[in-house]
C-alpha positions in Angstrom: 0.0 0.0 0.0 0.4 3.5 0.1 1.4 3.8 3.8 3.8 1.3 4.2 5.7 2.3 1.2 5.9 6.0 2.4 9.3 6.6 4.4 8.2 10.3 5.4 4.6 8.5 7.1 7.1 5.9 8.4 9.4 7.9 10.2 6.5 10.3 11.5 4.3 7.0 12.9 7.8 6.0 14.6 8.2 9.4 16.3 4.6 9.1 17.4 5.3 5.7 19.1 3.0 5.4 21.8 2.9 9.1 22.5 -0.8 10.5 22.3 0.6 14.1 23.1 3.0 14.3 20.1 -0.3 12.5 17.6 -2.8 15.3 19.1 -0.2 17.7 18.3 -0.1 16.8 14.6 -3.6 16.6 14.0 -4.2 19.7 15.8 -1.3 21.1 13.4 -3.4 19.7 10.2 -6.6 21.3 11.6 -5.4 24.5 12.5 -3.6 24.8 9.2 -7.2 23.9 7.5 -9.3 26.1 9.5 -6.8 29.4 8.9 -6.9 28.9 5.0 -8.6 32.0 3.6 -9.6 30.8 0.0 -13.1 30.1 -0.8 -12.3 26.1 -2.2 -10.5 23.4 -0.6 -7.3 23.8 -2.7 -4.0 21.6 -2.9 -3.1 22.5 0.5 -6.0 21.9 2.2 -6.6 18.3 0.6 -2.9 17.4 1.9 -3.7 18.1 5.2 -6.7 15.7 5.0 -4.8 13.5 3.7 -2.1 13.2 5.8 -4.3 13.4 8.9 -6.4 9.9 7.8 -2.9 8.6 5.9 -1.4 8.9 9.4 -4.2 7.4 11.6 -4.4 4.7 9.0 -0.7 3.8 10.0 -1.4 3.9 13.4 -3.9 1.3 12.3 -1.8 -0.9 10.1 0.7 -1.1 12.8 -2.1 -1.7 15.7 -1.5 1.3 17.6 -3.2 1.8 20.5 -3.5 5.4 20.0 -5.9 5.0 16.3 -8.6 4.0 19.8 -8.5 6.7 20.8 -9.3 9.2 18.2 -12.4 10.0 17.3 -12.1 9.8 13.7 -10.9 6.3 13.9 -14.2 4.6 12.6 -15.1 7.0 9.8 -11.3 6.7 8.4 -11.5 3.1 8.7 -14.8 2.4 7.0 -13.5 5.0 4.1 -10.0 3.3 3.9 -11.8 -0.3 3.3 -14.3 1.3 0.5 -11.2 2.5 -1.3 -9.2 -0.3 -1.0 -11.8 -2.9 -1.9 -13.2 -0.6 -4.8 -16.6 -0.6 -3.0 -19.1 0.9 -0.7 -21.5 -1.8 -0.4 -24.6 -2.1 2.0 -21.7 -3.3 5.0 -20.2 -0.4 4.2 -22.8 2.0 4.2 -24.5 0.4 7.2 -20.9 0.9 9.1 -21.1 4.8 7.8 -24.2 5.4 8.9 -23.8 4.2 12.3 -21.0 6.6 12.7 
């Protein structure tokens, strides 16, 4: 995949270890980055952030990281990230979405 072909998301998953302080801190860093954008669209920038934020809490997950518990987003990302990889949203799928 992806994520475990990605030195950078490596590297930054190792740092974050088992340190829930250091992971808030990054996706607090993503969302204040998103929030302060001034432009009317979601551009380039705006979609990285995103994407890092659920590419690095899908690491967390690969590498069963007790810290992917503990965020909130956890579900959503998960139930997206299986859709994408199988090429499908089917009725499991959607029933997992919209139970989130």
């Amino acid at each position: 995949t992806y994520r475990s072909a990605s030195g950078a998301l490596k590297k930054i998953t190792s740092i974050i270890d088992k340190s829930n302080k250091i992971y808030k801190y990054i996706v607090n860093l993503c969302l204040t980055l998103y929030r302060e954008s001034e432009k009317l669209f979601m551009s380039r920038d705006e979609q990285a952030y995103c994407s890092f934020r659920s590419q690095l809490l899908m690491s967390l997950h690969d590498g069963v990281n007790a810290i992917r518990l503990e965020d909130p987003c956890h579900k959503l990302a998960w139930a997206l990230d299986a859709a994408l990889k199988d090429r499908s949203c089917g009725d499991k799928r959607l029933s997992e979405l919209m139970q989130i």
